[in-house]
C-alpha positions as CSV (number, residue, x, y, z in Angstrom):
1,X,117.6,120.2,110.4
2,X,119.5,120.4,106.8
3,X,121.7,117.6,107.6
4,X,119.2,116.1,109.2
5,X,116.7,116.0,106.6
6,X,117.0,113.0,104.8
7,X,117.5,111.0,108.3
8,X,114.6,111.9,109.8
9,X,112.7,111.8,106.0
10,X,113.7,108.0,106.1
11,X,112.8,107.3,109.3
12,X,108.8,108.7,109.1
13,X,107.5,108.9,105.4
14,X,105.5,106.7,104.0
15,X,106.5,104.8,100.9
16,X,103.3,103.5,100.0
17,X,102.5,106.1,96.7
18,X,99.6,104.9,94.6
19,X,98.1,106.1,93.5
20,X,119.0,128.2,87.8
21,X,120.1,129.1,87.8
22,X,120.6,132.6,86.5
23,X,120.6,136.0,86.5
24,X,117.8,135.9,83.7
25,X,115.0,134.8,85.9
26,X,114.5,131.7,84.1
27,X,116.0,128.4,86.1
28,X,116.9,124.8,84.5
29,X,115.2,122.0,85.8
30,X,117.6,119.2,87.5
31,X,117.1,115.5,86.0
32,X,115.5,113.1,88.6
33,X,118.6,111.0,89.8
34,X,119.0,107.4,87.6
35,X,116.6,104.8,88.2
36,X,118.8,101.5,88.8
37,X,118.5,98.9,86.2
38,X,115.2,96.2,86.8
39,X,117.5,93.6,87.5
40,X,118.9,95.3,90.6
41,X,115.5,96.2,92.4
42,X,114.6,92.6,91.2
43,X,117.6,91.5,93.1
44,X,116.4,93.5,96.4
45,X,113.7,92.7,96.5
46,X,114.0,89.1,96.8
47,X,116.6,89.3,99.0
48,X,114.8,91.4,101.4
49,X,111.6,88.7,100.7
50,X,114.1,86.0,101.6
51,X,115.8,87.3,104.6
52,X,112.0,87.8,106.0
53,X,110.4,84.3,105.3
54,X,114.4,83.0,107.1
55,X,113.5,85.3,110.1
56,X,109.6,84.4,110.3
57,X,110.9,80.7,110.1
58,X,113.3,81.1,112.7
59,X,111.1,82.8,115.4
60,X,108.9,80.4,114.8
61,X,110.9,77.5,116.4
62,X,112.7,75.4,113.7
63,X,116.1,75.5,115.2
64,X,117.3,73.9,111.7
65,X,116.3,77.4,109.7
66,X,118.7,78.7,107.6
67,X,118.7,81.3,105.4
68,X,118.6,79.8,101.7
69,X,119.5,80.9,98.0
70,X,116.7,83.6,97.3
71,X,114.0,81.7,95.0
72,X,112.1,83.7,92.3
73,X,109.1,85.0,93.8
74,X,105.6,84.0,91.8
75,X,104.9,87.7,91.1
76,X,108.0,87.8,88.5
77,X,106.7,85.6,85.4
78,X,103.7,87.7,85.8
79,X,105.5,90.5,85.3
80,X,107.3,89.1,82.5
81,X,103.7,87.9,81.2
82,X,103.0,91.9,81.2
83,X,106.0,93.3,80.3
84,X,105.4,91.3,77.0
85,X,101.8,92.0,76.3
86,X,102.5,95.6,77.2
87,X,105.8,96.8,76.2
88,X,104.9,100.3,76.3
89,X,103.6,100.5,79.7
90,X,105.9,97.4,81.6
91,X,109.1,97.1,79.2
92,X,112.2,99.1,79.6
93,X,110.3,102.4,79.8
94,X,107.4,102.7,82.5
95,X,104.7,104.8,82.0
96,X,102.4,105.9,84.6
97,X,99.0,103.7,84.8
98,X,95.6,105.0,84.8
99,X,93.6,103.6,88.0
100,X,91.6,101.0,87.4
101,X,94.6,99.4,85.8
102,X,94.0,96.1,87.7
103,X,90.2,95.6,86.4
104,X,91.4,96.1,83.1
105,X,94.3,94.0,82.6
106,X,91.5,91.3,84.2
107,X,89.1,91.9,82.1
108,X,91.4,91.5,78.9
109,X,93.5,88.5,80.5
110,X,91.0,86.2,82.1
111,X,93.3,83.1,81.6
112,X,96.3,84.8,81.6
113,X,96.6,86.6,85.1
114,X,95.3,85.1,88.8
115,X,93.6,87.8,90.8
116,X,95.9,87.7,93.6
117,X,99.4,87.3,91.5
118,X,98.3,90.2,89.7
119,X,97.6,92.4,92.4
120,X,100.9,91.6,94.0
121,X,102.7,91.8,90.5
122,X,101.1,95.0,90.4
123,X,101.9,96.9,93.8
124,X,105.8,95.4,93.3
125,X,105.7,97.3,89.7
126,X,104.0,100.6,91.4
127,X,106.6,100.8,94.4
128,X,109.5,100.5,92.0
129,X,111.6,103.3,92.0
130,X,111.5,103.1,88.1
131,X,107.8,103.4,88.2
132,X,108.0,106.8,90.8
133,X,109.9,107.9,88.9
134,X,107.5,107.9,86.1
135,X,105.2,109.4,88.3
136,X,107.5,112.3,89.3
137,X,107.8,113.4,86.2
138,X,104.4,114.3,86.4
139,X,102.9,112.4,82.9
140,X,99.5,111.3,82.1
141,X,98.5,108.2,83.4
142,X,98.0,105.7,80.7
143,X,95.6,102.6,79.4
144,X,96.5,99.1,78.6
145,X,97.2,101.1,74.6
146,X,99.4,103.5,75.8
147,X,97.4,106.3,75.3
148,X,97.3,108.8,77.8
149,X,93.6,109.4,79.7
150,X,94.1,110.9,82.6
151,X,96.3,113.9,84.4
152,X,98.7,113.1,87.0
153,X,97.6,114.3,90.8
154,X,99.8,116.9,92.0
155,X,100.2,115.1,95.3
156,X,100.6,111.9,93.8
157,X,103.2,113.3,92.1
158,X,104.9,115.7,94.7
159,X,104.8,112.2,97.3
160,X,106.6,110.4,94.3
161,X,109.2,112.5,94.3
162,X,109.8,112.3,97.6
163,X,109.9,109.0,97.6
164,X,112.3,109.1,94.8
165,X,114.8,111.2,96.5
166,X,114.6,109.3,99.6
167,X,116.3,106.4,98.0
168,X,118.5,108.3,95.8
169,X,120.2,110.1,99.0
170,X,120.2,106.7,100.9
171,X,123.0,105.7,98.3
172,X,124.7,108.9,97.5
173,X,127.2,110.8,98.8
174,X,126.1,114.0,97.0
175,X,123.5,116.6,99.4
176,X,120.3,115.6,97.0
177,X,117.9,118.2,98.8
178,X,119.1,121.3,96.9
179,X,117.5,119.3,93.5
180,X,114.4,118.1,95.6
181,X,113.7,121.8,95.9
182,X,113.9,122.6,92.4
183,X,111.8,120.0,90.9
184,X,109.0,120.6,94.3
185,X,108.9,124.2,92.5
186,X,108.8,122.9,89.1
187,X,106.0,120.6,90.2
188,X,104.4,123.4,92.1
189,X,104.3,125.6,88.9
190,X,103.2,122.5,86.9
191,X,100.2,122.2,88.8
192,X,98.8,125.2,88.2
193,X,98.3,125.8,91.8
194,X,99.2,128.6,93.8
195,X,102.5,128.0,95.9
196,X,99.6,128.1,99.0
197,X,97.5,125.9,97.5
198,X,100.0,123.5,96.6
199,X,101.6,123.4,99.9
200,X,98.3,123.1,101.4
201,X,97.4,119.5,98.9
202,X,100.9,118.0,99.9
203,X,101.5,118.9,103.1
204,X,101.8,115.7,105.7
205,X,102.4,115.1,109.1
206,X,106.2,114.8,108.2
207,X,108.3,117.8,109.6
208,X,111.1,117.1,107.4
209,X,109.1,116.8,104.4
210,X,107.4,119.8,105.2
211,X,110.6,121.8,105.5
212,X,111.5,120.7,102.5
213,X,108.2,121.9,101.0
214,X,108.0,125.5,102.9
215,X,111.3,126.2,101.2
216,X,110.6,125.2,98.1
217,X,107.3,127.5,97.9
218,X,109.1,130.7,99.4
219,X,111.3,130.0,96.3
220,X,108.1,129.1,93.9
221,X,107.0,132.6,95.0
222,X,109.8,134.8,94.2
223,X,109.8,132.9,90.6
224,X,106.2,134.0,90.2
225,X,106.8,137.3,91.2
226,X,110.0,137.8,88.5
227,X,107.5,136.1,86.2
228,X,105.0,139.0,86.5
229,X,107.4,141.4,86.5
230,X,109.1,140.3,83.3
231,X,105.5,140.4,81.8
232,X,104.5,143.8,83.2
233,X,108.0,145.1,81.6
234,X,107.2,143.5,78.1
235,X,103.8,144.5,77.9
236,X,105.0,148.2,78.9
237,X,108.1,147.8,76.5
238,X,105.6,147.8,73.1
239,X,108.5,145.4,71.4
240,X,108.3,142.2,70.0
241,X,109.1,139.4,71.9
242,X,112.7,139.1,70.0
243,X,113.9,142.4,70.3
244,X,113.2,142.4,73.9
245,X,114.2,139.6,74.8
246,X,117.9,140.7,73.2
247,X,117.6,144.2,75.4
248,X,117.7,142.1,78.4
249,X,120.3,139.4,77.4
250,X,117.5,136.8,77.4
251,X,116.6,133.3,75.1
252,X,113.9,134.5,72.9
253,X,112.2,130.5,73.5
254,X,113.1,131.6,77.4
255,X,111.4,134.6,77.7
256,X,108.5,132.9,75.3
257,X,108.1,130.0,78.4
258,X,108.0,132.1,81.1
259,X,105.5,134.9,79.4
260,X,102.9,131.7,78.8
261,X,103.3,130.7,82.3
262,X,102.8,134.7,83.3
263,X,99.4,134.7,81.6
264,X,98.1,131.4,83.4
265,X,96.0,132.4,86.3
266,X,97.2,129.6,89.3
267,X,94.0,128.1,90.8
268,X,94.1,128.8,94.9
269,X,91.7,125.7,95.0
270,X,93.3,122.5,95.5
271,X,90.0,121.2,94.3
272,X,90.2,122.8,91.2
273,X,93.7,121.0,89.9
């Protein structure tokens, strides 16, 4: 099933998404794997668009179809129309957009967007690995001023990364899975969910996934047990939070993270995230 994992992940999840190590206890988050530049998704994806229409055309009955130079799909000058009203939101950093997104940038650009260019503009932008990626690092959503309004889903982000690490692993030769774990219990924690109640928001009819998720909580559970035993051993130790952290070898700002995340009570509600 390890070896397996990201075969069978490719093969059956859904891409649609819209939307340490140490002895110390504490555990360093791996970085979400590089998103590739714009100009190579742009590039795959109107290949894969072109290859298409070719096959479409050709099962059609034209025995003169050929495949032909990929042309610039319509949805890219309105992404360029975006990326330059909204910098902070479509330029070289995305940020996670609030729902509703596609009302507003109507509403504010009557003459400058089509319905249906924008709505395609805008599912290419959300299914960009850039954009997950965004998502998967579990910020705000944002409106069309780049303030932040409202909290990221857990699931949306938990299926993001996913999603994420899906494609990563499709193009490297490095085992990606033992990092999917991490950031699944990061997320977990994140959440403010119990590792049950988490595991019981994301869960899908995916196997693998799943696997991947069932590990990731029996490891999200042994963390908050070490948490609460680190902050049962403070409170009994009647030191400050310097001094004991330096009897146990610890970063002071270490021991300060994982005390805050000790006196959080987890919700056991998905409902209530």
């Amino acid at each position: 099933m390890m070896e397996g994992f990201f075969a069978c992940f490719a093969q059956n999840f859904m891409t649609d998404t819209q939307s340490p190590a140490s002895e110390t206890i504490e555990t360093t988050v791996p970085d979400l794997p590089v998103a590739q530049p714009p100009e190579v998704e742009t590039a795959e994806i109107a290949a894969t668009a072109t290859s298409a229409d070719a096959t479409a055309t050709a099962e059609a009955g034209d025995p003169a179809a050929t495949p032909k130079r990929p042309a610039k799909p319509d949805v890219f000058p309105v992404l360029e129309k975006m990326a330059a009203l909204y910098p902070q939101l479509f330029g070289a950093v995305f940020l996670p957009l609030k729902r509703g997104i596609f009302q507003d940038l109507l509403a504010a650009h009557p003459e400058d967007f089509e319905r249906d260019s924008l709505k395609a503009a805008l599912s290419l932008h959300t299914r960009s690995t850039r954009y997950l990626t965004a998502v998967a690092s579990g910020e705000d959503r944002h409106d069309l001023e780049g303030k932040p309004v409202e909290a990221m889903a857990p699931e949306h982000v938990h299926h993001a990364l996913l999603e994420v690490f899906r494609r990563r692993q499709t193009r490297s030769k490095e085992d990606l899975r033992p990092k999917l774990i991490q950031r699944i219990v990061v997320a977990c924690e994140a959440s403010g969910l119990t590792p049950q109640a988490y595991a019981e928001l994301v869960r899908s009819r995916d196997e693998a996934a799943n696997a991947a998720l069932d590990e990731a909580m029996v490891e999200a559970e042994a963390r908050a047990a070490k948490t609460e035993a680190l902050l049962q051993a403070f409170k009994a130790s009647g030191k400050s939070l310097e001094v004991f952290a330096d009897m146990y070898g610890m970063d002071p700002r270490a021991v300060s993270r994982m005390l805050a995340r000790a006196t959080v009570t987890p919700s056991t509600s998905p409902t209530q995230a």
